[in-house]
C-alpha positions as CSV (number, residue, x, y, z in Angstrom):
1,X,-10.5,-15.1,10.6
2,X,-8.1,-15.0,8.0
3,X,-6.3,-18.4,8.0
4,X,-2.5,-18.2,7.3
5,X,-2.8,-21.1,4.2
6,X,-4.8,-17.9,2.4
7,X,-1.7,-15.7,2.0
8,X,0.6,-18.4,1.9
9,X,-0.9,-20.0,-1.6
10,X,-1.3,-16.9,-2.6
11,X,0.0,-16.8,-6.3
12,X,1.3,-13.2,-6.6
13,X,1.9,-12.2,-2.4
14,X,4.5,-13.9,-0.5
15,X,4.1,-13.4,3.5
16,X,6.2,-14.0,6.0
17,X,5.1,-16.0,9.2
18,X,5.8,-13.5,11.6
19,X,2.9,-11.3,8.9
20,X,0.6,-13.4,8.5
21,X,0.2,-13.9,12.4
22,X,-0.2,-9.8,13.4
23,X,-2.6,-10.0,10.3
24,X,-5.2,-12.2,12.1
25,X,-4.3,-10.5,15.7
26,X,-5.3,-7.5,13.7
27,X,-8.4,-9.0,12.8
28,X,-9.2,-10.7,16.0
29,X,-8.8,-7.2,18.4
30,X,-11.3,-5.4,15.2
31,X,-7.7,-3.2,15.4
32,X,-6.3,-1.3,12.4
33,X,-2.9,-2.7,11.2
34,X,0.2,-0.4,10.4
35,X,2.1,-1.2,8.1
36,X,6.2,0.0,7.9
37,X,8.6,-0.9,5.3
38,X,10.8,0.8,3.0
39,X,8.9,1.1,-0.9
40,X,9.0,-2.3,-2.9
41,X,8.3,-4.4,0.5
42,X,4.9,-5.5,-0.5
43,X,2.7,-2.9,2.0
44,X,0.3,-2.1,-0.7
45,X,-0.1,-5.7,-2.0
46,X,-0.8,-6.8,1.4
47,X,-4.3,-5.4,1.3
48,X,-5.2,-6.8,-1.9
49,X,-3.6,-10.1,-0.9
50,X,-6.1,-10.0,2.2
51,X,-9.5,-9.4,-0.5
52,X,-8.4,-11.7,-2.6
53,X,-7.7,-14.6,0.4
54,X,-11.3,-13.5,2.0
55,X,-13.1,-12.8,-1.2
56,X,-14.1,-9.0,-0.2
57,X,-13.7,-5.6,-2.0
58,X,-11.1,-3.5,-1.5
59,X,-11.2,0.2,-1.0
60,X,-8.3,2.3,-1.6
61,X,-7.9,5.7,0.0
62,X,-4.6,7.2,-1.3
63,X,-3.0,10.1,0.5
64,X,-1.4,12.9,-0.7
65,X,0.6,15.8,1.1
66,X,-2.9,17.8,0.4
67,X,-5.4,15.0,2.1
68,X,-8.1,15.7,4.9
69,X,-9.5,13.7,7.3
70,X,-13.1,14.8,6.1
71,X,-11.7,13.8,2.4
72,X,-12.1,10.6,3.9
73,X,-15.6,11.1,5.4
74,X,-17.7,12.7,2.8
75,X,-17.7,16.2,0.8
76,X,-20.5,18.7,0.2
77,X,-20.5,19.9,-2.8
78,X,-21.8,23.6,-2.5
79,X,-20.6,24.9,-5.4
80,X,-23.2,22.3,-7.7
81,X,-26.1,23.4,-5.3
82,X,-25.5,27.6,-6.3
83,X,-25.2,26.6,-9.7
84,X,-28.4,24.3,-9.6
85,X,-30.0,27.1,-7.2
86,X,-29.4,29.5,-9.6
87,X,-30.6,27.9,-13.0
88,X,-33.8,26.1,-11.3
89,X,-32.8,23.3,-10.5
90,X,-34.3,21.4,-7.7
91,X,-32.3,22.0,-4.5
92,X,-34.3,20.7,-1.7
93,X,-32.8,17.4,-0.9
94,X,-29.2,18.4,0.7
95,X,-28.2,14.9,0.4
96,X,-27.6,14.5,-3.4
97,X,-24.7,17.2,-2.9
98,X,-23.0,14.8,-0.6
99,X,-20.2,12.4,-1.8
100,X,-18.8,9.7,0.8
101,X,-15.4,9.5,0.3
102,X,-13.5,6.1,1.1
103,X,-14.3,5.8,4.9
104,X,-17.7,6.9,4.0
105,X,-18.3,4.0,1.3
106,X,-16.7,1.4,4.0
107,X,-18.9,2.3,6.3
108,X,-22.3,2.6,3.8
109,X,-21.5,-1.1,2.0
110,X,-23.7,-3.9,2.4
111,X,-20.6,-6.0,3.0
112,X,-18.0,-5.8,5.2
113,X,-15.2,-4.6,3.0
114,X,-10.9,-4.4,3.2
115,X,-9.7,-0.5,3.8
116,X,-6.5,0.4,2.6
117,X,-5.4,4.0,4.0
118,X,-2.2,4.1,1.6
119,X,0.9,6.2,2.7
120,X,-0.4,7.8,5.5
121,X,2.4,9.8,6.6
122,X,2.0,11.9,3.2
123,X,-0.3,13.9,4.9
124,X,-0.1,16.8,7.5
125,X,1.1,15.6,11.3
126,X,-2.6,16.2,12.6
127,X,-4.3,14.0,9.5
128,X,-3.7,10.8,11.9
129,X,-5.5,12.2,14.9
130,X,-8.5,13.9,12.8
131,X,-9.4,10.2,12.3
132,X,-9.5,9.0,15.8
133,X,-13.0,9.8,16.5
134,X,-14.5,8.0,13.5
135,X,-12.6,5.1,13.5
136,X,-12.9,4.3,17.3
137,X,-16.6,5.0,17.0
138,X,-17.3,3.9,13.5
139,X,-19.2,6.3,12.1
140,X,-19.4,10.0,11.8
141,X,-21.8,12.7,11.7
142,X,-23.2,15.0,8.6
143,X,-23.4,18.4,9.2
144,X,-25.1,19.0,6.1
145,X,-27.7,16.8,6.7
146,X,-28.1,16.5,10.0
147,X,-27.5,12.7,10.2
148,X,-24.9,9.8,11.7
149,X,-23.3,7.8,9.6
150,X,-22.8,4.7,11.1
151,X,-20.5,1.7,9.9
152,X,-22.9,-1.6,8.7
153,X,-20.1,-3.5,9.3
154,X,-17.0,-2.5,10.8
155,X,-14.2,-2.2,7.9
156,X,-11.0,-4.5,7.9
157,X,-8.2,-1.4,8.1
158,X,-5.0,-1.6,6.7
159,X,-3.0,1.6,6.7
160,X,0.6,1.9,5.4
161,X,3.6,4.5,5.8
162,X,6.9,4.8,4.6
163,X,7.9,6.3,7.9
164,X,8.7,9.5,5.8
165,X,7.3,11.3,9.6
166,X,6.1,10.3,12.9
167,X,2.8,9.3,13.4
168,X,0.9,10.6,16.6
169,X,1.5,8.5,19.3
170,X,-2.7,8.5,19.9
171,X,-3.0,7.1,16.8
172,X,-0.1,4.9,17.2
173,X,-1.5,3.4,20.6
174,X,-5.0,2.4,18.6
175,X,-3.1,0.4,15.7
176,X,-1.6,-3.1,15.4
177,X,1.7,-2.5,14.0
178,X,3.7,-4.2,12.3
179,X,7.4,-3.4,10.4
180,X,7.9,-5.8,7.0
181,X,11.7,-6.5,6.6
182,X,13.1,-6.2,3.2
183,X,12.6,-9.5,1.4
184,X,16.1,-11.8,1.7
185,X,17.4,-14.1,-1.0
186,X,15.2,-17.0,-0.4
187,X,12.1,-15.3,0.4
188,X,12.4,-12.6,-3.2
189,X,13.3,-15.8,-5.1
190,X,9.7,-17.4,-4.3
191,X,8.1,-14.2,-5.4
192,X,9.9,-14.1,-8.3
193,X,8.6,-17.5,-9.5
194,X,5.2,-15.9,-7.8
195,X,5.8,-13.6,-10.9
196,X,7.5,-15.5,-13.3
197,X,6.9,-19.6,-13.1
198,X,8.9,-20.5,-16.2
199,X,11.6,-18.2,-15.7
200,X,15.4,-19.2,-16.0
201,X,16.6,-20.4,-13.3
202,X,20.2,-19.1,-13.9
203,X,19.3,-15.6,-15.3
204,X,17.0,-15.4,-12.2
205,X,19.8,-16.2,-9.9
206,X,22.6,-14.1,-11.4
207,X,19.8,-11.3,-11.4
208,X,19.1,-11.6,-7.3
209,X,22.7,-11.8,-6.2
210,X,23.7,-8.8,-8.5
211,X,20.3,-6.9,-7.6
212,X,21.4,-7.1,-3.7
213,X,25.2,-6.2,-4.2
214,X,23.6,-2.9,-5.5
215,X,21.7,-2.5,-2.5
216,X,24.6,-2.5,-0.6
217,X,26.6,0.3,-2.8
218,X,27.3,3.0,-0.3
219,X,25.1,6.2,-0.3
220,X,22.8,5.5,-3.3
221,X,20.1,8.2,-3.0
222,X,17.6,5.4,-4.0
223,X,17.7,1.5,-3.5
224,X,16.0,-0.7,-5.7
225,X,12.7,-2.2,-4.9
226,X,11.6,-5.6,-5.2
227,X,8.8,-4.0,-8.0
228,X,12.4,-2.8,-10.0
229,X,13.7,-6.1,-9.9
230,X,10.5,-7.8,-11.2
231,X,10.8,-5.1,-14.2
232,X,14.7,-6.0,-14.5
233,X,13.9,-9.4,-14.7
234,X,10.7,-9.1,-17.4
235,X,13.7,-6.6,-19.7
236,X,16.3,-9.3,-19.4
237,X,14.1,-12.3,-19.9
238,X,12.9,-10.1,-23.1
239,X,16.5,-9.6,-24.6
240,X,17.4,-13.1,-23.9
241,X,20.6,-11.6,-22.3
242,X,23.4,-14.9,-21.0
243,X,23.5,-14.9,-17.2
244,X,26.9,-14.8,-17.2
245,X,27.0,-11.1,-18.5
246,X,24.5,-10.2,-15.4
247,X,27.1,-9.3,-12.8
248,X,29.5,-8.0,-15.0
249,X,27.5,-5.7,-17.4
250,X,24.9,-5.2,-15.6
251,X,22.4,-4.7,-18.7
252,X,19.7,-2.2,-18.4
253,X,20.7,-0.6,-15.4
254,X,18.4,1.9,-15.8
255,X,15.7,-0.2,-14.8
256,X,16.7,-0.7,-11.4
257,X,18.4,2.9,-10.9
258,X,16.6,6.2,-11.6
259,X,19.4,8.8,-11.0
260,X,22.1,9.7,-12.7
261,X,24.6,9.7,-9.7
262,X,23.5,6.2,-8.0
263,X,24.4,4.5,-11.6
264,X,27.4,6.2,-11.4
265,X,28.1,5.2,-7.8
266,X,27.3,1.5,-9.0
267,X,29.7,1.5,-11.7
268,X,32.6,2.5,-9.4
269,X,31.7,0.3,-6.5
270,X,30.9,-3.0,-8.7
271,X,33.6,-3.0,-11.3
């Protein structure tokens, strides 16, 4: 079991209490764990956080709007087999024209292994339940080759979403779940110094408060993430820029803003 010291140490991952606890009831019920949180909360690091405190591999399967279920599983690669068919090659064994995909290498390693399903809700609304089977069972079956699949060990799954859509309520039922709050001021200052040890304290201070007070600017389209503000810090550290201009200058804006109208909405509401 993953003890709550592990994340807490951890150099570059700061976890909350509340986190670290649904981690290891996550671990305990041999449950998936969902992951919510708007982007920059730390939903991705988590699972690397969780190999690095166990000493496992991490597998990353990133979804995309144009993901399958069976991405996940394995593919058959038919097209190699008429080529190889065609031009004499040997074709006999089916199996060298299958490649596992990420569930598939989980399930195939000699050692139980950390699964991150990243941004889930990318994909179609029926993606989610395509994956019940497997991952209540542990192990799937190849059509190809006439064989099960089964898991070695079962996987440690992590799966995030930026709640861009609703997940199945099936799938929902089989998961741990767990919503990670944006970072406040006391928590994103200890992973800053995670980041930056020898940072000024000042600079680093004047660059929080201002970084929140543009958070709070009415209807910007996108809100910076705690991954901007790391970058903010690393440009102003750079320059050398005096705290005291921070707040009132707001130096490399661009940075922390991507679009032309939410700098614009900044500059009105802060000055």
């Amino acid at each position: 079991m993953l003890q709550n010291a592990h994340l807490e140490t951890s150099k570059t991952y700061i976890a909350s209490e509340d986190l670290m606890k649904t981690v290891n009831i996550a671990m305990t019920l041999k449950k998936p764990l969902l992951v919510k949180g708007e982007p920059g909360t730390g939903k991705t690091m988590l699972a690397q956080a969780i190999a690095d405190a166990l000493g496992k591999k991490l597998l990353t399967w990133n979804i995309k709007s144009t993901t399958k279920a069976q991405d996940g599983l394995y593919t058959y690669d038919v097209v190699q087999r008429l080529y190889d068919s065609q031009f004499g090659g040997e074709v006999a064994d089916v199996s060298q024209y299958i490649k596992y995909g990420k569930i598939g290498e989980a399930f195939l390693s000699e050692e139980q292994v950390i699964l991150l399903i990243d941004e889930i809700d990318k994909a179609d609304l029926e993606f989610p339940n395509d994956l019940l089977w497997e991952m209540d069972q542990m192990e799937f079956y190849v059509q190809e080759t006439k064989e099960t699949v089964k898991a070695k060990h079962r996987p440690i799954v992590i799966i995030t979403s930026n709640a861009e859509k609703e997940l199945p309520d099936a799938f929902l039922r089989r998961c741990i779940f767990h919503y990670i709050e944006f970072p406040e001021f006391a928590q994103m200052k200890e992973i800053v110094h995670a980041h930056f040890g020898d940072i000024d304290e000042e600079l680093m201070r004047q660059a929080v408060l201002t970084f929140y007070n543009i958070r709070r600017v009415p209807n910007l389209a996108k809100k910076p993430s705690t991954s901007e503000l790391l970058d903010w810090l690393q440009a102003l550290s750079a320059d050398g820029v005096d705290p005291d201009r921070i707040a009132k200058d707001i130096p490399y804006s661009g940075v922390l803003l991507k679009k032309d109208k939410d700098i614009a909405l900044m500059k009105k509401s802060m000055h």
